[in-house]
C-alpha positions as CSV (number, residue, x, y, z in Angstrom):
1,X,25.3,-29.6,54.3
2,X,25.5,-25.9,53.4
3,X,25.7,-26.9,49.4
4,X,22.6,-29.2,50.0
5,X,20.9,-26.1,51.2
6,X,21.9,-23.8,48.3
7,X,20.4,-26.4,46.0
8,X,17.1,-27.0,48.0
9,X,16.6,-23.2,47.9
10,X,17.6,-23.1,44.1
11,X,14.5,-26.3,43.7
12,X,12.2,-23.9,45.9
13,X,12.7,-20.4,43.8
14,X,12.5,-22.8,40.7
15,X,9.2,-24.3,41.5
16,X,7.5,-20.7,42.5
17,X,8.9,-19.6,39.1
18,X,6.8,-22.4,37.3
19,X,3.7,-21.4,39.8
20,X,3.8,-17.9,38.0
21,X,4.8,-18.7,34.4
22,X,1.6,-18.5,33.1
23,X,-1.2,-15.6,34.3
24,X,-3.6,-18.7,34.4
25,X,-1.7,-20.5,36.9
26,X,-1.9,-17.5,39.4
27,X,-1.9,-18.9,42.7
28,X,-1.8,-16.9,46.2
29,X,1.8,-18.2,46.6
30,X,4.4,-15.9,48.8
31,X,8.3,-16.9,48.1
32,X,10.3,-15.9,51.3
33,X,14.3,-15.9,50.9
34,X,16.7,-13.8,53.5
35,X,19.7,-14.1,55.7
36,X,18.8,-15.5,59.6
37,X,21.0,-15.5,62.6
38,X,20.6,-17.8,64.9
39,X,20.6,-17.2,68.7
40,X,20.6,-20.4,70.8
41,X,20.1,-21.3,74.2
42,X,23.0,-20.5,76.2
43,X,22.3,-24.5,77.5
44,X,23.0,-25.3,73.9
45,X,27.0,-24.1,74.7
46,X,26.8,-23.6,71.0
47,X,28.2,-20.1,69.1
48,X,25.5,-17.9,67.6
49,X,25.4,-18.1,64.1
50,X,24.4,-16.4,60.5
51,X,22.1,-18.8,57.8
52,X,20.5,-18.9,54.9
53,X,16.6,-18.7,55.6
54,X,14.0,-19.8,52.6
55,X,10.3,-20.2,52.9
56,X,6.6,-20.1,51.1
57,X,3.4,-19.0,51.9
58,X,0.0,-20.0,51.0
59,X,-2.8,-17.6,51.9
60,X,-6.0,-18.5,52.7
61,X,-7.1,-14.8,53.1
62,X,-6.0,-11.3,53.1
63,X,-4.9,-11.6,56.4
64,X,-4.7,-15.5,57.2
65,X,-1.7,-17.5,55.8
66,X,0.3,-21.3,56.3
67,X,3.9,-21.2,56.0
68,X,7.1,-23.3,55.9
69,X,10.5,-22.2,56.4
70,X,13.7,-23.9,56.3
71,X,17.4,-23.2,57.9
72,X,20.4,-24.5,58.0
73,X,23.8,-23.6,58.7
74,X,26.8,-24.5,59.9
75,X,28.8,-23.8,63.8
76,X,30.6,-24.7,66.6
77,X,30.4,-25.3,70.3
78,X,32.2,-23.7,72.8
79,X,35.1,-26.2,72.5
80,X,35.2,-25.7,69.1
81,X,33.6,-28.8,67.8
82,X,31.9,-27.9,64.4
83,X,28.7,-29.1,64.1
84,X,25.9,-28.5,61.7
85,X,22.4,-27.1,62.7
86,X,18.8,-27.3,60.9
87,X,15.9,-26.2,61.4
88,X,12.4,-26.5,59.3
89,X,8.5,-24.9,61.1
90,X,5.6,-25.3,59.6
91,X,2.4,-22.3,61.0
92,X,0.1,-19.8,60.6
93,X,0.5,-16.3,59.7
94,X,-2.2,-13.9,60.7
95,X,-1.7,-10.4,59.0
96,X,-3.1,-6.7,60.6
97,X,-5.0,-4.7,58.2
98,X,-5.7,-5.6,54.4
99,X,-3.4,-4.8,51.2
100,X,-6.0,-5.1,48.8
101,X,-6.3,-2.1,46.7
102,X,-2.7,-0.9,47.4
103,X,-3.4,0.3,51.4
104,X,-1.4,-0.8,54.2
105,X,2.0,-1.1,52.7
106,X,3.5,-2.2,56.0
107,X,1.9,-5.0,57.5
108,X,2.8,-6.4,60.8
109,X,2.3,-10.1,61.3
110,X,1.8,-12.7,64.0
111,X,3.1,-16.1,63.9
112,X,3.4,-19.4,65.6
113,X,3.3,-23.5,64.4
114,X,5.2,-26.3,64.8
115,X,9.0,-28.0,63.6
116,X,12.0,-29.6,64.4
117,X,15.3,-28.0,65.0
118,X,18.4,-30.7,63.9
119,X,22.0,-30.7,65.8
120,X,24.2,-32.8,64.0
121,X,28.1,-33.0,65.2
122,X,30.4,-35.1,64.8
123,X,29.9,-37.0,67.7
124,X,26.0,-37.4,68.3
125,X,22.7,-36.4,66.2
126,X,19.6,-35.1,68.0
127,X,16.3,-34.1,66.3
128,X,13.6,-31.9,68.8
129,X,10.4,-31.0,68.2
130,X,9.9,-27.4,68.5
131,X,7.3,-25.2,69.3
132,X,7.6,-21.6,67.6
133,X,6.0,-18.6,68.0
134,X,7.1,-14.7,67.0
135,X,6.2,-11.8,64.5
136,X,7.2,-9.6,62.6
137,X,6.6,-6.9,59.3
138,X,6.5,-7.1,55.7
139,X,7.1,-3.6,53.6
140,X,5.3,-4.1,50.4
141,X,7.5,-2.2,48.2
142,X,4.5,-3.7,44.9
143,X,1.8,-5.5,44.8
144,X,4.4,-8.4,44.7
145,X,7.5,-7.8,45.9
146,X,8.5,-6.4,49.4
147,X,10.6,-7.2,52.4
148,X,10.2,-8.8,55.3
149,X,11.7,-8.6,58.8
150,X,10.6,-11.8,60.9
151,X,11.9,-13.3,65.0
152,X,11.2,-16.5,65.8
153,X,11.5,-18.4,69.1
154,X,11.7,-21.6,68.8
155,X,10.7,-24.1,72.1
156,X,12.6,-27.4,72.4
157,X,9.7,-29.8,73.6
158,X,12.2,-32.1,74.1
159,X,15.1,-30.6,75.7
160,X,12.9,-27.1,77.1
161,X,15.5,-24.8,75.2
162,X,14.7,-21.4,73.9
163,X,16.2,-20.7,70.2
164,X,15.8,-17.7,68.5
165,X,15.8,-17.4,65.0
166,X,16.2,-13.7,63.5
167,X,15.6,-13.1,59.8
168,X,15.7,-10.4,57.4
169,X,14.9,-10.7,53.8
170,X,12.9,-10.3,50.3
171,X,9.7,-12.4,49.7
172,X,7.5,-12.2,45.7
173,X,4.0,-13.0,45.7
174,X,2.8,-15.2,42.5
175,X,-1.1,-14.9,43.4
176,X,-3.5,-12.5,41.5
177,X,-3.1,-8.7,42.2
178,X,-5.6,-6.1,41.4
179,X,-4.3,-3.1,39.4
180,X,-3.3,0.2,40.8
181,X,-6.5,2.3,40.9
182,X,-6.6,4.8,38.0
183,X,-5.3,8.4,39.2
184,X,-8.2,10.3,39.8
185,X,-8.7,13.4,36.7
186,X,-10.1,16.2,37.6
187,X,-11.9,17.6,34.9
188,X,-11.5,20.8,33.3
189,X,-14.2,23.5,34.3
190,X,-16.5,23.7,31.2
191,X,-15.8,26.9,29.2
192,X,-18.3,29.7,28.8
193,X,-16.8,32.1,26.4
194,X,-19.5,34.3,25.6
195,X,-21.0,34.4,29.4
196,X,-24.3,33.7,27.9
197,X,-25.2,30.6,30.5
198,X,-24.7,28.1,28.3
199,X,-21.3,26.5,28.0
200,X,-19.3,26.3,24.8
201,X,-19.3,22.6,24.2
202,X,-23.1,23.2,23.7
203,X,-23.8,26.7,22.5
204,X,-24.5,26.1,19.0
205,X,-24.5,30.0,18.6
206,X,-20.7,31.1,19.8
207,X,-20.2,35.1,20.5
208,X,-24.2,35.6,21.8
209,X,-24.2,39.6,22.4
210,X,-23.9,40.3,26.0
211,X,-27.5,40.2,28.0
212,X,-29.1,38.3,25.4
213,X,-31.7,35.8,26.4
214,X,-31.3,32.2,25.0
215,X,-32.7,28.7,24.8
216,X,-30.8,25.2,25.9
217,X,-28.7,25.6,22.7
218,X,-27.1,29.2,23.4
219,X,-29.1,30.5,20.9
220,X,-31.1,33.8,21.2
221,X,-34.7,33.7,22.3
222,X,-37.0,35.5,19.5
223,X,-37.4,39.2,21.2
224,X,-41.0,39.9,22.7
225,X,-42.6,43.0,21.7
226,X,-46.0,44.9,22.4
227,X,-48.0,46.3,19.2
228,X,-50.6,48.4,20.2
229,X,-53.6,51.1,18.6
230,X,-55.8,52.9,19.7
231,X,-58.8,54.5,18.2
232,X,-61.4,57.1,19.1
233,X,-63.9,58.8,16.9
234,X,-66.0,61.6,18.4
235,X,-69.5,62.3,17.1
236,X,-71.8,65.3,16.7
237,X,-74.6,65.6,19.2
238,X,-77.4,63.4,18.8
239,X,-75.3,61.4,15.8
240,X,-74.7,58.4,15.3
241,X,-72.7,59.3,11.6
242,X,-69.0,58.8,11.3
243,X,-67.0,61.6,9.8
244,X,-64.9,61.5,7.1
245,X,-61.9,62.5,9.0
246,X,-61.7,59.3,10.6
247,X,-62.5,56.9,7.9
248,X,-58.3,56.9,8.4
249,X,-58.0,55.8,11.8
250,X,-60.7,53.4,11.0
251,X,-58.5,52.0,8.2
252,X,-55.4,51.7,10.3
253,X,-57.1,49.6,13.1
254,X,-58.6,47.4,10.3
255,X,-54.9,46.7,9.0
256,X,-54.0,45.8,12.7
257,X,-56.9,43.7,13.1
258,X,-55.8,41.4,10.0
259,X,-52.5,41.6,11.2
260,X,-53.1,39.8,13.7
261,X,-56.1,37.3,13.1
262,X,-56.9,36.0,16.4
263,X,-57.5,39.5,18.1
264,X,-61.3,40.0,19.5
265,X,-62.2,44.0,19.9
266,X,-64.7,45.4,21.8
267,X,-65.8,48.8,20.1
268,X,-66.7,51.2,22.9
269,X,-69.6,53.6,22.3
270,X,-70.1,56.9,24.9
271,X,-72.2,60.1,25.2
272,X,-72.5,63.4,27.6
273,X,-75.1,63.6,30.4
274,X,-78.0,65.4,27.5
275,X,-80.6,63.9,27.4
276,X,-82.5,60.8,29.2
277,X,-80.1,58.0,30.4
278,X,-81.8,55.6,28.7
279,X,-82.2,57.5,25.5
280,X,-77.8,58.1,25.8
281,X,-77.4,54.2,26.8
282,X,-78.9,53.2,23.0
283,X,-77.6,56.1,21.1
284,X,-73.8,55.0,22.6
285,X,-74.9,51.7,21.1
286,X,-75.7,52.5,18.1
287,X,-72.5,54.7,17.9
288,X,-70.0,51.6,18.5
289,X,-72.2,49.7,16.0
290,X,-72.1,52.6,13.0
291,X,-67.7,51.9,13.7
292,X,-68.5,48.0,13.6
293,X,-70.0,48.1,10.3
294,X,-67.4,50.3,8.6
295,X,-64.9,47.8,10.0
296,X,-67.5,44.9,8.1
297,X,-69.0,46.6,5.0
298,X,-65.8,47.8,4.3
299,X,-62.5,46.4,5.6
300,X,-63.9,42.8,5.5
301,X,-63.7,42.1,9.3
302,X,-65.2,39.2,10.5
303,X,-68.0,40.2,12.4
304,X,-67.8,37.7,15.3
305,X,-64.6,39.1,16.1
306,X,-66.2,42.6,16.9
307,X,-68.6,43.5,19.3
308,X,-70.2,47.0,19.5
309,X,-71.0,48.0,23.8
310,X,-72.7,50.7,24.4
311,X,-72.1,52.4,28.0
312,X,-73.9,55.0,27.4
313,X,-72.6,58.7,29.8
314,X,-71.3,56.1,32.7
315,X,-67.9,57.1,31.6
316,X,-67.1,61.1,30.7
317,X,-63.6,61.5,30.1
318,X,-64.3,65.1,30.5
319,X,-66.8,67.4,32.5
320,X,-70.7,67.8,30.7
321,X,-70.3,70.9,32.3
322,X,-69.0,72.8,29.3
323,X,-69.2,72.0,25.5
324,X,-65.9,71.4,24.8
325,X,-66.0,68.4,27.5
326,X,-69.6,67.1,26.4
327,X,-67.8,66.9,22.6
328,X,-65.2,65.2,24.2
329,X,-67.5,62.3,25.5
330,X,-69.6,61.7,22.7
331,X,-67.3,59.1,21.5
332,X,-66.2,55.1,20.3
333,X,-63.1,54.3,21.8
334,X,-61.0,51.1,20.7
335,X,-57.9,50.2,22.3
336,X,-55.8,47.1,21.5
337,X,-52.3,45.8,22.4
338,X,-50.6,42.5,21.7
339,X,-47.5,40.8,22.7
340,X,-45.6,39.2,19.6
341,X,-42.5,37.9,18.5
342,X,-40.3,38.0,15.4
Protein backbone atom coordinates (compact mmCIF):
# COMPACT_ATOMS: atom_id res chain seq x y z
CA UNK A 1 0.00 0.00 0.00
CA UNK A 2 2.91 2.26 1.03
CA UNK A 3 4.31 2.09 -2.89
CA UNK A 4 0.70 2.95 -4.03
CA UNK A 5 1.04 6.01 -1.93
CA UNK A 6 4.50 7.08 -3.14
CA UNK A 7 3.13 6.99 -6.67
CA UNK A 8 -0.25 8.88 -5.89
CA UNK A 9 1.91 11.69 -4.32
CA UNK A 10 4.37 11.51 -7.39
CA UNK A 11 0.66 11.99 -9.74
CA UNK A 12 -0.28 14.95 -7.20
CA UNK A 13 3.26 16.98 -7.36
CA UNK A 14 3.14 16.18 -11.18
CA UNK A 15 -0.15 17.64 -11.86
CA UNK A 16 0.54 21.03 -9.63
CA UNK A 17 3.79 21.13 -11.80
CA UNK A 18 1.60 21.34 -15.05
CA UNK A 19 -0.85 23.92 -13.07
CA UNK A 20 2.32 26.31 -13.01
CA UNK A 21 4.14 25.57 -16.26
CA UNK A 22 2.99 28.38 -17.96
CA UNK A 23 2.47 32.14 -16.18
CA UNK A 24 -0.94 32.07 -17.99
CA UNK A 25 -2.20 29.07 -16.29
CA UNK A 26 -1.58 30.68 -12.76
CA UNK A 27 -4.04 29.31 -10.54
CA UNK A 28 -4.45 29.97 -6.60
CA UNK A 29 -3.32 26.35 -6.10
CA UNK A 30 -1.31 25.45 -2.63
CA UNK A 31 0.78 21.90 -2.91
CA UNK A 32 1.06 20.51 0.78
CA UNK A 33 3.74 17.47 1.22
CA UNK A 34 5.14 16.55 4.90
CA UNK A 35 5.76 13.67 7.28
CA UNK A 36 2.52 12.98 9.81
CA UNK A 37 2.33 10.85 12.82
CA UNK A 38 -0.49 9.32 13.71
CA UNK A 39 -1.87 9.14 17.24
CA UNK A 40 -4.96 6.83 17.56
CA UNK A 41 -7.53 6.16 19.99
CA UNK A 42 -6.20 4.09 22.67
CA UNK A 43 -9.76 1.96 21.84
CA UNK A 44 -8.11 1.51 18.50
CA UNK A 45 -5.31 -1.02 20.51
CA UNK A 46 -3.32 0.07 17.49
CA UNK A 47 0.68 1.40 17.82
CA UNK A 48 1.11 5.12 17.00
CA UNK A 49 2.63 5.58 13.87
CA UNK A 50 4.81 7.94 11.27
CA UNK A 51 3.28 8.62 7.40
CA UNK A 52 3.59 10.29 4.57
CA UNK A 53 1.04 13.22 4.42
CA UNK A 54 0.19 15.03 0.80
CA UNK A 55 -2.42 17.63 0.13
CA UNK A 56 -3.73 20.77 -2.11
CA UNK A 57 -5.38 23.84 -1.54
CA UNK A 58 -7.65 25.90 -3.52
CA UNK A 59 -8.26 29.42 -2.20
CA UNK A 60 -11.09 31.24 -2.54
CA UNK A 61 -9.63 34.32 -0.76
CA UNK A 62 -6.71 35.60 1.09
CA UNK A 63 -7.87 34.13 3.98
CA UNK A 64 -10.55 31.40 3.01
CA UNK A 65 -9.36 28.06 1.39
CA UNK A 66 -10.82 24.08 0.52
CA UNK A 67 -8.46 21.39 1.07
CA UNK A 68 -7.76 17.68 0.69
CA UNK A 69 -5.23 15.63 2.25
CA UNK A 70 -4.37 12.17 2.01
CA UNK A 71 -2.42 9.54 4.54
CA UNK A 72 -1.53 6.37 4.59
CA UNK A 73 0.81 4.19 6.33
CA UNK A 74 1.45 1.14 7.54
CA UNK A 75 1.26 -0.50 11.61
CA UNK A 76 0.47 -2.88 13.98
CA UNK A 77 -1.87 -3.70 16.92
CA UNK A 78 -0.99 -4.44 20.09
CA UNK A 79 -0.67 -8.14 19.27
CA UNK A 80 1.31 -7.45 16.64
CA UNK A 81 -0.98 -7.87 13.72
CA UNK A 82 0.20 -5.58 10.88
CA UNK A 83 -2.31 -3.74 9.40
CA UNK A 84 -2.44 -0.90 7.08
CA UNK A 85 -4.17 2.54 7.86
CA UNK A 86 -5.67 5.45 5.51
CA UNK A 87 -6.97 8.30 5.76
CA UNK A 88 -8.23 11.14 3.19
CA UNK A 89 -10.45 14.81 4.60
CA UNK A 90 -11.70 17.06 2.61
CA UNK A 91 -12.42 21.10 4.50
CA UNK A 92 -12.09 24.50 4.88
CA UNK A 93 -9.13 26.52 5.86
CA UNK A 94 -9.78 29.94 7.21
CA UNK A 95 -6.42 31.97 7.50
CA UNK A 96 -5.73 35.13 10.32
CA UNK A 97 -4.39 38.19 8.78
CA UNK A 98 -3.55 38.72 4.96
CA UNK A 99 -0.12 37.95 2.95
CA UNK A 100 -0.78 40.12 0.25
CA UNK A 101 1.97 42.48 -0.19
CA UNK A 102 4.63 40.40 1.68
CA UNK A 103 2.99 41.09 5.55
CA UNK A 104 2.20 38.42 7.82
CA UNK A 105 4.80 35.88 7.09
CA UNK A 106 3.40 33.58 9.72
CA UNK A 107 -0.09 32.76 9.40
CA UNK A 108 -2.04 30.71 11.81
CA UNK A 109 -4.90 28.76 10.38
CA UNK A 110 -8.16 27.09 11.47
CA UNK A 111 -9.52 24.04 10.00
CA UNK A 112 -12.20 21.46 10.05
CA UNK A 113 -14.30 19.21 7.07
CA UNK A 114 -15.09 15.95 6.60
CA UNK A 115 -13.28 12.16 5.53
CA UNK A 116 -12.93 8.74 6.02
CA UNK A 117 -10.16 7.12 8.00
CA UNK A 118 -9.48 3.22 6.40
CA UNK A 119 -8.25 0.12 8.76
CA UNK A 120 -7.38 -2.56 6.68
CA UNK A 121 -5.66 -5.92 8.44
CA UNK A 122 -5.41 -8.92 7.57
CA UNK A 123 -8.34 -10.19 9.13
CA UNK A 124 -11.26 -7.52 8.61
CA UNK A 125 -11.60 -3.95 6.63
CA UNK A 126 -13.57 -1.05 8.17
CA UNK A 127 -14.08 2.33 6.47
CA UNK A 128 -15.51 5.43 9.16
CA UNK A 129 -16.55 8.49 8.34
CA UNK A 130 -14.72 11.15 10.15
CA UNK A 131 -15.28 14.35 11.38
CA UNK A 132 -12.03 16.58 11.60
CA UNK A 133 -11.31 19.57 13.02
CA UNK A 134 -7.66 21.30 14.14
CA UNK A 135 -5.19 24.17 13.16
CA UNK A 136 -2.29 25.12 12.79
CA UNK A 137 0.64 27.68 11.07
CA UNK A 138 2.21 28.24 7.83
CA UNK A 139 5.84 30.30 7.77
CA UNK A 140 5.95 31.82 4.37
CA UNK A 141 9.55 31.66 3.85
CA UNK A 142 8.44 33.51 -0.33
CA UNK A 143 5.67 34.43 -1.82
CA UNK A 144 5.50 30.68 -2.71
CA UNK A 145 7.09 28.53 -0.77
CA UNK A 146 6.96 28.06 3.19
CA UNK A 147 6.22 25.51 5.77
CA UNK A 148 3.60 24.33 7.40
CA UNK A 149 2.93 22.81 10.92
CA UNK A 150 -0.82 21.36 10.98
CA UNK A 151 -2.88 18.80 14.14
CA UNK A 152 -5.79 17.21 13.18
CA UNK A 153 -8.38 15.33 15.13
CA UNK A 154 -10.12 13.22 13.50
CA UNK A 155 -13.88 11.95 14.99
CA UNK A 156 -14.98 8.44 14.13
CA UNK A 157 -18.83 8.95 13.48
CA UNK A 158 -19.01 5.58 13.31
CA UNK A 159 -17.10 3.97 16.00
CA UNK A 160 -16.86 7.65 18.39
CA UNK A 161 -12.98 7.38 18.33
CA UNK A 162 -10.64 10.30 18.55
CA UNK A 163 -7.50 10.15 15.98
CA UNK A 164 -5.02 12.52 15.82
CA UNK A 165 -3.16 13.29 12.99
CA UNK A 166 0.17 15.51 13.51
CA UNK A 167 1.93 16.88 10.42
CA UNK A 168 4.89 18.86 9.59
CA UNK A 169 5.99 19.83 6.24
CA UNK A 170 6.70 22.13 2.99
CA UNK A 171 3.73 23.39 0.85
CA UNK A 172 4.42 25.78 -2.94
CA UNK A 173 1.83 28.05 -4.06
CA UNK A 174 1.18 28.05 -8.08
CA UNK A 175 -1.37 31.04 -7.96
CA UNK A 176 -0.39 34.75 -9.00
CA UNK A 177 1.96 36.67 -6.53
CA UNK A 178 2.44 40.29 -6.49
CA UNK A 179 6.10 41.52 -6.57
CA UNK A 180 8.09 42.53 -3.65
CA UNK A 181 7.46 46.33 -3.18
CA UNK A 182 10.41 48.35 -4.56
CA UNK A 183 12.83 49.40 -1.61
CA UNK A 184 12.08 52.71 -0.82
CA UNK A 185 15.21 55.51 -2.10
CA UNK A 186 15.70 58.24 -0.38
CA UNK A 187 16.76 60.86 -2.43
CA UNK A 188 19.79 62.76 -2.23
CA UNK A 189 19.44 66.33 -0.63
CA UNK A 190 19.62 68.67 -3.71
CA UNK A 191 23.09 70.50 -3.81
CA UNK A 192 23.51 74.22 -3.44
CA UNK A 193 27.15 74.87 -4.04
CA UNK A 194 27.26 78.48 -4.26
CA UNK A 195 24.58 79.12 -1.28
CA UNK A 196 22.85 81.47 -3.58
CA UNK A 197 19.09 79.75 -2.91
CA UNK A 198 18.85 78.25 -5.84
CA UNK A 199 20.06 74.66 -6.16
CA UNK A 200 22.65 73.50 -8.59
CA UNK A 201 20.61 71.26 -10.87
CA UNK A 202 18.91 74.66 -11.80
CA UNK A 203 21.35 77.54 -11.33
CA UNK A 204 22.21 78.26 -14.74
CA UNK A 205 24.92 80.67 -13.33
CA UNK A 206 27.29 78.27 -10.98
CA UNK A 207 29.83 80.28 -8.43
CA UNK A 208 27.09 83.45 -7.91
CA UNK A 209 29.31 85.80 -5.50
CA UNK A 210 28.26 85.50 -2.04
CA UNK A 211 25.04 87.89 -1.12
CA UNK A 212 24.05 88.40 -4.53
CA UNK A 213 20.44 88.70 -5.41
CA UNK A 214 19.07 86.39 -8.15
CA UNK A 215 16.10 85.26 -10.19
CA UNK A 216 14.54 81.49 -10.54
CA UNK A 217 17.62 80.59 -12.66
CA UNK A 218 20.44 81.50 -10.05
CA UNK A 219 21.31 84.20 -12.09
CA UNK A 220 22.09 87.72 -10.65
CA UNK A 221 19.25 90.32 -10.49
CA UNK A 222 20.40 93.64 -12.56
CA UNK A 223 21.61 95.97 -9.44
CA UNK A 224 19.20 98.96 -8.55
CA UNK A 225 20.73 102.20 -8.32
CA UNK A 226 19.53 105.91 -7.48
CA UNK A 227 20.71 108.76 -10.01
CA UNK A 228 19.98 112.00 -8.74
CA UNK A 229 20.63 116.17 -9.46
CA UNK A 230 19.93 118.81 -8.13
CA UNK A 231 19.85 122.32 -9.36
CA UNK A 232 19.51 125.87 -7.86
CA UNK A 233 20.11 129.19 -9.44
CA UNK A 234 19.89 132.25 -7.37
CA UNK A 235 18.82 135.60 -8.83
CA UNK A 236 19.56 139.32 -8.21
CA UNK A 237 16.79 141.25 -6.52
CA UNK A 238 13.98 142.12 -8.46
CA UNK A 239 15.40 139.70 -11.56
CA UNK A 240 14.10 137.51 -13.23
CA UNK A 241 17.70 137.06 -15.60
CA UNK A 242 19.73 133.91 -15.39
CA UNK A 243 23.40 134.33 -14.92
CA UNK A 244 25.96 133.12 -16.92
CA UNK A 245 27.44 131.10 -14.17
CA UNK A 246 24.83 128.70 -14.20
CA UNK A 247 24.11 128.21 -17.88
CA UNK A 248 26.40 124.91 -16.57
CA UNK A 249 24.26 123.51 -14.03
CA UNK A 250 21.47 124.18 -16.45
CA UNK A 251 23.25 122.04 -19.04
CA UNK A 252 23.93 119.22 -16.78
CA UNK A 253 20.27 118.80 -15.63
CA UNK A 254 19.32 118.99 -19.36
CA UNK A 255 21.69 115.87 -20.04
CA UNK A 256 19.88 114.14 -17.05
CA UNK A 257 16.65 114.95 -18.28
CA UNK A 258 17.34 113.11 -21.88
CA UNK A 259 18.84 110.55 -20.04
CA UNK A 260 16.13 109.53 -18.81
CA UNK A 261 13.04 110.37 -21.13
CA UNK A 262 10.16 109.73 -19.06
CA UNK A 263 11.15 112.06 -16.09
CA UNK A 264 8.56 115.07 -15.41
CA UNK A 265 10.33 118.18 -13.34
CA UNK A 266 8.80 120.71 -11.60
CA UNK A 267 11.07 123.86 -11.70
CA UNK A 268 10.66 125.68 -8.39
CA UNK A 269 10.78 129.50 -8.33
CA UNK A 270 11.32 131.49 -4.70
CA UNK A 271 11.95 135.07 -3.38
CA UNK A 272 12.68 136.97 0.09
CA UNK A 273 9.91 138.73 2.14
CA UNK A 274 10.66 142.45 -0.12
CA UNK A 275 8.18 143.61 -1.45
CA UNK A 276 4.21 142.84 -1.75
CA UNK A 277 3.29 139.11 -1.44
CA UNK A 278 1.55 139.17 -4.40
CA UNK A 279 4.09 141.09 -6.38
CA UNK A 280 6.98 138.08 -4.99
CA UNK A 281 4.28 135.23 -5.78
CA UNK A 282 4.59 136.32 -9.87
CA UNK A 283 8.06 137.37 -9.88
CA UNK A 284 8.97 133.59 -8.30
CA UNK A 285 6.89 132.59 -11.34
CA UNK A 286 8.42 134.11 -13.71
CA UNK A 287 11.80 133.05 -12.24
CA UNK A 288 11.09 129.13 -12.71
CA UNK A 289 9.75 130.08 -16.13
CA UNK A 290 13.12 132.23 -17.40
CA UNK A 291 14.93 128.27 -16.20
CA UNK A 292 12.11 126.46 -18.25
CA UNK A 293 12.78 128.22 -21.36
CA UNK A 294 16.66 127.79 -21.31
CA UNK A 295 15.81 124.14 -20.72
CA UNK A 296 13.40 124.65 -24.22
CA UNK A 297 15.04 127.31 -26.44
CA UNK A 298 18.07 125.72 -25.84
CA UNK A 299 18.55 122.07 -24.65
CA UNK A 300 15.47 120.98 -26.66
CA UNK A 301 13.38 119.78 -23.73
CA UNK A 302 9.95 118.98 -24.33
CA UNK A 303 7.96 121.47 -22.80
CA UNK A 304 5.17 119.32 -21.40
CA UNK A 305 7.54 117.61 -19.42
CA UNK A 306 8.45 120.83 -17.46
CA UNK A 307 6.44 122.96 -15.45
CA UNK A 308 7.57 126.31 -13.95
CA UNK A 309 5.64 126.86 -10.00
CA UNK A 310 6.07 129.76 -8.53
CA UNK A 311 5.73 129.86 -4.53
CA UNK A 312 6.62 132.93 -4.19
CA UNK A 313 8.57 133.90 -0.15
CA UNK A 314 6.30 130.77 1.38
CA UNK A 315 9.52 128.99 1.64
CA UNK A 316 12.97 130.90 2.88
CA UNK A 317 15.67 128.65 3.22
CA UNK A 318 17.33 131.31 5.11
CA UNK A 319 16.30 134.35 7.36
CA UNK A 320 15.07 137.90 5.25
CA UNK A 321 16.53 139.29 8.10
CA UNK A 322 19.93 139.86 6.70
CA UNK A 323 21.15 140.10 3.02
CA UNK A 324 23.04 137.31 2.76
CA UNK A 325 19.82 135.14 3.73
CA UNK A 326 17.37 137.30 1.38
CA UNK A 327 20.10 136.31 -1.59
CA UNK A 328 19.84 133.05 -0.50
CA UNK A 329 16.03 132.82 -1.16
CA UNK A 330 15.68 134.48 -4.30
CA UNK A 331 16.06 131.24 -6.04
CA UNK A 332 14.72 128.11 -8.73
CA UNK A 333 15.35 125.02 -7.20
CA UNK A 334 15.18 121.58 -9.15
CA UNK A 335 15.70 118.37 -7.62
CA UNK A 336 15.39 115.01 -9.27
CA UNK A 337 16.20 111.32 -8.37
CA UNK A 338 15.54 108.05 -10.19
CA UNK A 339 15.77 104.48 -9.46
CA UNK A 340 17.44 102.48 -12.52
CA UNK A 341 19.07 99.49 -13.43
CA UNK A 342 22.01 98.30 -15.60
Amino acid sequence: MKQQFLAGVAAVATAASMFAAPASAEVPLTFNVGIGQFVFDGDRALKDTETPVVGLEYAFTDNWAAEVMYAEDSTRYNDGTKTDVAAWQVGMMYYTGSYIGGGNRVRPYLAFGMGEIDIDADVFDTVETTANAGGGLRWMLTPRFGARLDARMLHSLDESENDFLLTAGLNFYFGKVEADPEPTRVAAAPVDSDGDGVTDDRDQCPGTPAGTRVDATGCPLPVAQVASIKLKVNFDFDSTKVKEVYFGDISELAAFLKRFSDLQVDVEGHTDSVGPENYNQQLSQRRAQAVVDLLVNQHGISADRLEAVGYGESRPVASNDTSEGRAENRRVMATLEVEYKE
